[in-house]
N, C-alpha and C positions, 0 to 999 in steps of 0.2 A: 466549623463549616459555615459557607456564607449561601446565600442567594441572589446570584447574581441576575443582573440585568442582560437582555439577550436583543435588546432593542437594534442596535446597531448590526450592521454588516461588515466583517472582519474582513480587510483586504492584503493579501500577501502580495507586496509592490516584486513580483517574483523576475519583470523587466529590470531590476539595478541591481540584481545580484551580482557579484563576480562570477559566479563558478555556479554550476548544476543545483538547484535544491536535493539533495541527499536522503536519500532515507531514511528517516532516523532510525535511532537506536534504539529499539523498546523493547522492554521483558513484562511478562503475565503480570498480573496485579496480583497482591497480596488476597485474601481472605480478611474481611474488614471484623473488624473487632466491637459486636453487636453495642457493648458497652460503651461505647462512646459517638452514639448520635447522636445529633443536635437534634433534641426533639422539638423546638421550638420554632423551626421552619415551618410558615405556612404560606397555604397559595402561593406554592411552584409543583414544578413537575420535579419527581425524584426517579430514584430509577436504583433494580435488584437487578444482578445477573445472577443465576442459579446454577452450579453443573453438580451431578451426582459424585459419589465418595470415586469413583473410579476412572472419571475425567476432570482436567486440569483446563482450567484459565489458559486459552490462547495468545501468543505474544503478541503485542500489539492491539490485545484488545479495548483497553480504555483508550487510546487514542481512536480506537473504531468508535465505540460508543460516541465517544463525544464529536465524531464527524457526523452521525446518525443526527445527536438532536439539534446540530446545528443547520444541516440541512431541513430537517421538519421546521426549526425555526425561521430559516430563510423564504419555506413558502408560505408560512401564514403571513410573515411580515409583506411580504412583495404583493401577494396577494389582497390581503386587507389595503395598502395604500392605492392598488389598483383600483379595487373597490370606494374609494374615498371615506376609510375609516381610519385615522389618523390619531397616534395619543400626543401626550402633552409636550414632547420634542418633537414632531413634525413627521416622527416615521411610520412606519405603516403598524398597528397594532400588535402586540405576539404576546406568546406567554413568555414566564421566565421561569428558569432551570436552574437544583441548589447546583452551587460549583463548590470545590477542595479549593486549597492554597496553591493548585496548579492553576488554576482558572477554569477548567472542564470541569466536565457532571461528574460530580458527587456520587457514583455509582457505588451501591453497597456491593460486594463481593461475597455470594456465600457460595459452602460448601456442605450439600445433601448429606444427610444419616443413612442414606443407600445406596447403592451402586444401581445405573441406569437400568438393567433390568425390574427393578421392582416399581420403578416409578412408572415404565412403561406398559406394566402389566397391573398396575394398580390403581387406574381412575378407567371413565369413560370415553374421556377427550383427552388428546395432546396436552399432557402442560396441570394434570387438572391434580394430580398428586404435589407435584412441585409446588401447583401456587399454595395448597395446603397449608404446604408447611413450611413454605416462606412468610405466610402469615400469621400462620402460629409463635415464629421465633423473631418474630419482628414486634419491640415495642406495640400496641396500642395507638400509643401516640401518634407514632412515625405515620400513618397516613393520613391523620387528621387534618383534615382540611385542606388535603394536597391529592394533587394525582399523581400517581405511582405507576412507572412501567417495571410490572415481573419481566423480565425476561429466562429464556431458562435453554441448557444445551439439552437436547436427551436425544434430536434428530440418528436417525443410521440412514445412511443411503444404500438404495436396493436400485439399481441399473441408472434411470435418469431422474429416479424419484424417491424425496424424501419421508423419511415415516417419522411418526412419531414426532409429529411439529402442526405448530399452527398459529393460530391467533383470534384474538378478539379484545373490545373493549369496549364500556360502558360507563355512565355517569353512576356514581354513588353517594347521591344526600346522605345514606348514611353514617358514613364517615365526615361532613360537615360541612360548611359551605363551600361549594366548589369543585368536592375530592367527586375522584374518579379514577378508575385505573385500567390499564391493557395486559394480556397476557400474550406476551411475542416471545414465539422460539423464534433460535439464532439463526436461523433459514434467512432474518431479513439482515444479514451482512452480507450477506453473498448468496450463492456459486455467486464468484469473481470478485464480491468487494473484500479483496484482500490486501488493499494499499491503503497505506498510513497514509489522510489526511488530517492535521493539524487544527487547520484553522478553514473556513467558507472561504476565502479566496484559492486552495490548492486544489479547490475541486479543478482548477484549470488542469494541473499535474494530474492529478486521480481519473479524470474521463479522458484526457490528450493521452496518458500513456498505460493504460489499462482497457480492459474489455469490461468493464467492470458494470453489474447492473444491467447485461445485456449489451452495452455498445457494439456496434458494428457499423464496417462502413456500408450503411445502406443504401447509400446512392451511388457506389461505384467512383466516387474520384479518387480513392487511393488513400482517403484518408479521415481518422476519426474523431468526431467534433465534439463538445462539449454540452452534458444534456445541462439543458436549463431546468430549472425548479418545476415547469410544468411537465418536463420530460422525466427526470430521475425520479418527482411523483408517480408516474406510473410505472414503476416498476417492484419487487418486493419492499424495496427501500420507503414504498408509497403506500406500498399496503397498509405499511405500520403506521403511516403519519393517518392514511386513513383511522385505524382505529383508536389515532390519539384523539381523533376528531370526536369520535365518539366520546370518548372520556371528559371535552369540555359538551358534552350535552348535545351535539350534534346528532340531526337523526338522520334516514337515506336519504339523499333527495337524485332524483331519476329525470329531474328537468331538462329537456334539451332548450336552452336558453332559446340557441338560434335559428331554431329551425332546418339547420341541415341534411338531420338525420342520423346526428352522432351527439350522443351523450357523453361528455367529458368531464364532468364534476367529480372531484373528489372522495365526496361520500354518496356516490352513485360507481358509475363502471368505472371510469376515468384512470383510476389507478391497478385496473386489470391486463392492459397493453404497455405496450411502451412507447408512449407517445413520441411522434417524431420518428418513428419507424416508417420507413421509405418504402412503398407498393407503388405496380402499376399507375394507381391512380394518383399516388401521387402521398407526401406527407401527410398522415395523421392529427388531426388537433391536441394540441397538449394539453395535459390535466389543467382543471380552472377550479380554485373551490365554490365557485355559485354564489349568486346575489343571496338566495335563502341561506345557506350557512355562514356568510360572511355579516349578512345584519341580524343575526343570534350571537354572531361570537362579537357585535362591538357590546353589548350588553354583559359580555359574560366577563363573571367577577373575575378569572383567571388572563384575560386582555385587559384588564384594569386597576395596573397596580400602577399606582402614582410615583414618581423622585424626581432628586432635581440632580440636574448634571450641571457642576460647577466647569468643567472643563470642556463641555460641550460635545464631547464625543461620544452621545448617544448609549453609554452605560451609566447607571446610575452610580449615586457619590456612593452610596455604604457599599455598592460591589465593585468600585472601580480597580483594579487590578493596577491599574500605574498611573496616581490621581495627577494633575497637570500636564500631562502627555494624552494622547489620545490611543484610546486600547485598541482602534480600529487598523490600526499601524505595525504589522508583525511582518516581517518581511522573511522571516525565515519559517513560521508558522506553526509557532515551539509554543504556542499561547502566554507568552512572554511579550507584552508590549514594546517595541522599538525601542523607548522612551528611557524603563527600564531595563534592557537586556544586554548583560555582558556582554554577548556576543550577538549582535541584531543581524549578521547572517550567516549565523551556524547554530542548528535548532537542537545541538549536543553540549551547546556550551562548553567548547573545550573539555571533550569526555574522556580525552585520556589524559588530562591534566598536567598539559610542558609549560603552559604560559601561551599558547597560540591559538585562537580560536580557528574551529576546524575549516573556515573557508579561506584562509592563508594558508593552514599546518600543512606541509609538504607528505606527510604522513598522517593523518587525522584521526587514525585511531591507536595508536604504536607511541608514547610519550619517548619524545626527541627534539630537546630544547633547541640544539644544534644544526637543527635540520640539514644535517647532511647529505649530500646529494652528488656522488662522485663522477657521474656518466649527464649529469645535467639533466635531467629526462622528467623533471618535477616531480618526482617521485621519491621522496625521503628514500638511502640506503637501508635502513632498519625492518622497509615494509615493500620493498622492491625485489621481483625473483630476480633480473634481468641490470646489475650493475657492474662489470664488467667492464672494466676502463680501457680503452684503447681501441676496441672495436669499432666499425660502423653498427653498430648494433640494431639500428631498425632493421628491418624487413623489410624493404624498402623498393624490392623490384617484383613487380607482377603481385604484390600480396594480397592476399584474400581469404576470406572467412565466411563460411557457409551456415549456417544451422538448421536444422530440416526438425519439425514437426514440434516446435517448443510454443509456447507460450499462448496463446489460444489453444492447441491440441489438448484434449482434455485427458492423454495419458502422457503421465509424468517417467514413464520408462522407456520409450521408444524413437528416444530426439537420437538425432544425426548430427556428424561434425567432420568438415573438410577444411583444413589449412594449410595451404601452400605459398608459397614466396620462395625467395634470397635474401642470404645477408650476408656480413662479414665475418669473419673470424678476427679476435683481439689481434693487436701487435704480435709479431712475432708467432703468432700460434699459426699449426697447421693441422691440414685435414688428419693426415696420419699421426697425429698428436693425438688425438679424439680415442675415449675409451670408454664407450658408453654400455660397453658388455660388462666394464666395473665398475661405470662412476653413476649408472644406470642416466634417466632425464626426465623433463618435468615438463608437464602443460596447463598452462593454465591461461584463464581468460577474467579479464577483468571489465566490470561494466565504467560507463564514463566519471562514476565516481570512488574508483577503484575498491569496490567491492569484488572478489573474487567469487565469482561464480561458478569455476569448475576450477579447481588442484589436484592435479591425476601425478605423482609419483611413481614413476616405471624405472624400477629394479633394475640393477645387473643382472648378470648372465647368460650363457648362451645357450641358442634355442634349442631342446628338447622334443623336437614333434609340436608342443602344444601352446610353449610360451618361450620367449627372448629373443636373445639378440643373435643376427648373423653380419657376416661381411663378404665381399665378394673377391673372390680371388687376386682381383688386382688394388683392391685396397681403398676403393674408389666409394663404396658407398656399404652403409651400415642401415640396415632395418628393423626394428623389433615390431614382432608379430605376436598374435594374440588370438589363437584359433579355441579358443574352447568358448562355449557359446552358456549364456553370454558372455562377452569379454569381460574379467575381471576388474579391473581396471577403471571402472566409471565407462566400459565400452569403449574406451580404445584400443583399437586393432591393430593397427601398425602405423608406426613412424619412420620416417626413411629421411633419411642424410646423405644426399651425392656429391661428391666436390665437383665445383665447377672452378677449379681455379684458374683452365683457360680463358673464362672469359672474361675474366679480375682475378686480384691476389687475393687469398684468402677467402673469395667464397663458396659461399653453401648452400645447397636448393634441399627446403622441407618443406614436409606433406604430410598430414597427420589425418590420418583416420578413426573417424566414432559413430558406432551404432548400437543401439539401443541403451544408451546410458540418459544420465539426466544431465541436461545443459541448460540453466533454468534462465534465459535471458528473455529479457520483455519490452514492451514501450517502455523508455526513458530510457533504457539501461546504455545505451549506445551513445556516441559512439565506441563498441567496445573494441579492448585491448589485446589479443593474442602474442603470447610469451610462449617462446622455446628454449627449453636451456639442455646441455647435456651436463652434466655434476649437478653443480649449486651454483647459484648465481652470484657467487664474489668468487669465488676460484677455478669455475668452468666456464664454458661459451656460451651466450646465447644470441638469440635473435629474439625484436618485438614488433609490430605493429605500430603504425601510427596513422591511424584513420582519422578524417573529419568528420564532422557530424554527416555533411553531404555523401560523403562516401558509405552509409550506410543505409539501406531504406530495407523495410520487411513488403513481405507480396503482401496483397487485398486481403486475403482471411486472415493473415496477424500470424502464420505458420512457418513462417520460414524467414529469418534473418541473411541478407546479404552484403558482405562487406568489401570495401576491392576497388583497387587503384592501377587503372590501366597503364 
């Protein structure tokens, strides 16, 4: 393990991308193997995450962690240069954090002797069993002369509020020079920070297409902007920087600088609103850490750790991640220097391994050297529902795509779904060709980076009273329906197939109906994809969507998804 330097500001150049930055791909972290820290880290910030014997490591969590200290790092740094506290590269002051062979914090990973119950029934305070005996089973060593953030899960949620959580932190001489530590439950990643950011430049992705941290558009233009350091400060995500504050030796300070009549400091109220939230009267001041706090911490040993950067890019030489490149340079924001990165913009690096990094691969998670691609449609055969040669295969007259109560609505069961259009049927094929009482048919919806976010598979057979398929006398159009409540189905209720062959050869007007299912679509995710097929899609028909980004926008509360081409 190293300790790296945190001086610099990571920029994801995310304007020269080809294609969408992606989600990445991430799964829970391991359980770290006490036996092998580096006990010989001092003066940095380390960091525990704790969950009891009965909950598990959320995916995507270390890349949450290290979006957390890189934003706490971003406001002390912006803030100290604002102040005119400057180290020996020109940038604004900060501490630094150990990092792994990935480049992010070094977060030890452990796993409680108890199931959350006893922890939550067995101290005074939130957190105060956990830090116990994460101290107990932690080296000595390991916080010697460093500051340590416990963190720990044991939260339950009871209606709009969380139990069994909380925080604080403190300076601790006794542990050596410098050390100090916080104890944060996981309350400070969220409600909402549930998006993998990478690196300090994706927060543009993380607040542009998430609610995340409170965003909303509170000035009514339609649209939601990006909290700056003084802003995402005040939110839970600031609570925490708050009491990292304390832990370099910070005490309250309750100064209103400017006389306004708003205290906005740091280790004062500052990071109890959300700064930048739009009232009546008008925006809020954003969090500042204070003249008083900011000329205690040019003093403080943990802002003064000296190196030289040979390459100039504001990391130091023994932590430099990719020495004569500049590590401030990630464009895909895999923490992977440009300089170094097989794939400088695919933050998977060729994760299914064809030879193609995944901002070319036709298919990007599906290995297919060949990238075969029979219907043209960018979309590798191997990972495409919707390849069907011969057809007009888009959807392409009147299509549209609705989604009602997803992605801000705080219940995950209750989203709606309407898609209607025309398409073609293949070569040769006709409507009374169609047998989807046996060949049953499929829905699904892909976000812009073909992620699949609903695969609903509807069965043959015919309807029953409660489920299938019917046809109407003249042959003309097929329906499956889905009356038992909830609909089985992911909440699809019925899909309907009319021929319109009068008014072209071979087509076909569908309409799909979904209520109360989960349709998990969000900021970024669009422009999304809607696929209809009846079989499978290499030997049955389908129809797809092809929206532009413009053709998609969601209404003012972030609740409702509309897509549609007049």
């Amino acid at each position: 393990m190293t300790a790296r330097s945190v001086i610099g500001i990571v920029i994801c150049t995310l304007a020269v991308l080809p294609t969408p930055l992606r989600a990445r791909v991430c799964v829970p972290p391991e359980p770290t193997n006490l036996g092998t820290l580096d006990l010989g880290v001092t003066h940095r910030v380390r960091g525990v995450f704790f969950v009891p014997s009965d909950r598990s490591f959320r995916d995507c969590l270390h890349e949450r962690l290290g979006t957390w200290i890189e934003m706490a790092k971003r406001f002390f740094a912006e803030e100290m240069r604002a102040a005119g506290y400057f180290d020996a590269l020109g940038s604004g002051k900060t501490f630094r954090y150990e990092t792994g062979a990935d480049g992010r914090w070094d977060v030890v990973y452990m796993i409680g002797e108890h199931e959350a119950a006893w922890y939550q029934s067995s101290s005074g305070y939130p957190g105060g069993a956990a830090l116990d005996e994460m101290y107990r089973r932690l080296p000595a060593q390991f916080h010697r002369d460093n500051v340590v953030v416990y963190m720990y899960d044991l939260a339950v949620v009871d209606g709009d509020h969380l139990l069994y959580t909380g925080q604080g932190g403190a300076a601790a001489p006794w542990e050596g020079e410098g050390a100090g530590y916080v104890l944060q439950g996981s309350h400070f990643l969220g409600v909402g920070f549930d998006t993998v950011a990478v690196c300090t430049g994706a927060q543009a992705l993380l607040f542009e297409q998430t609610q995340s941290s409170g965003l909303k558009d509170y000035d009514g233009d339609g649209a939601l902007h990006i909290l700056t350091r003084g802003q995402y400060a005040s939110t839970d995500i600031g609570a925490a920087i708050h009491e990292l504050g304390h832990a370099f030796y910070l005490d309250h300070d309750f100064t209103d600088y400017d006389g306004d009549g708003i205290e906005t400091n740091l280790m004062g109220n500052g990071f109890r609103r959300l700064s930048g939230r739009y009232t009546p009267a008008g925006y809020l001041p954003p969090t500042a850490l204070g003249s008083l706090s900011a000329a205690a911490l040019d003093g403080a040993l943990m802002f003064n750790q000296a190196c030289s950067d040979a390459d100039a890019d504001s990391v130091c030489d023994a932590d430099d991640i990719c020495p004569g490149f500049n590590d401030g340079e990630d464009a895909d924001c895999d923490g992977i220097p440009d300089g170094c990165d097989p794939c400088p913009f695919d933050a998977d690096n060729d994760v299914d391994a064809d030879g193609l990094c995944g901002d070319i691969d036709n298919c990007p998670l599906v290995f297919n050297t060949g990238q075969e691609d029979a219907d043209a449609d960018g979309v590798g055969d191997v990972c495409d529902p919707c390849n069907n040669v011969g057809g007009a295969q888009e959807i392409s007259v009147r299509p549209k795509v609705v989604l009602r109560h997803i992605n801000t609505d705080l219940d995950p069961a209750n989203d709606g779904m309407a898609i209607t259009g025309k398409f073609a049927l293949g070569q040769g094929a006709t409507f009374s060709g169609l047998a989807p009482d046996i060949d049953g048919a499929r829905v699904v919806i892909e976000s812009s980076d073909r992620r699949a976010l609903v695969d609903v598979t509807l069965g043959g057979g015919a309807f029953d009273g409660s489920s299938g398929w019917k046809k109407n006398r003249q042959g003309t159009r097929w329906v499956f329906l889905d009356k038992r409540q909830p609909a089985v189905n992911n909440g699809i209720a019925k899909l309907a197939l009319r021929d319109r062959g009068r008014e072209a050869p071979g087509r076909v007007a569908v309409r799909v109906r979904g209520r109360n299912g989960h349709y998990p679509a969000g900021f970024g995710d669009g422009p999304i994809r809607a696929i209809v097929v009846v079989g499978d899609g290499a030997a049955g028909e389908c129809g797809e969507t092809s929206f532009e980004s413009d053709d998609c926008r969601f209404n003012r509360s972030g609740t409702t998804l509309r897509c549609a081409v007049n």
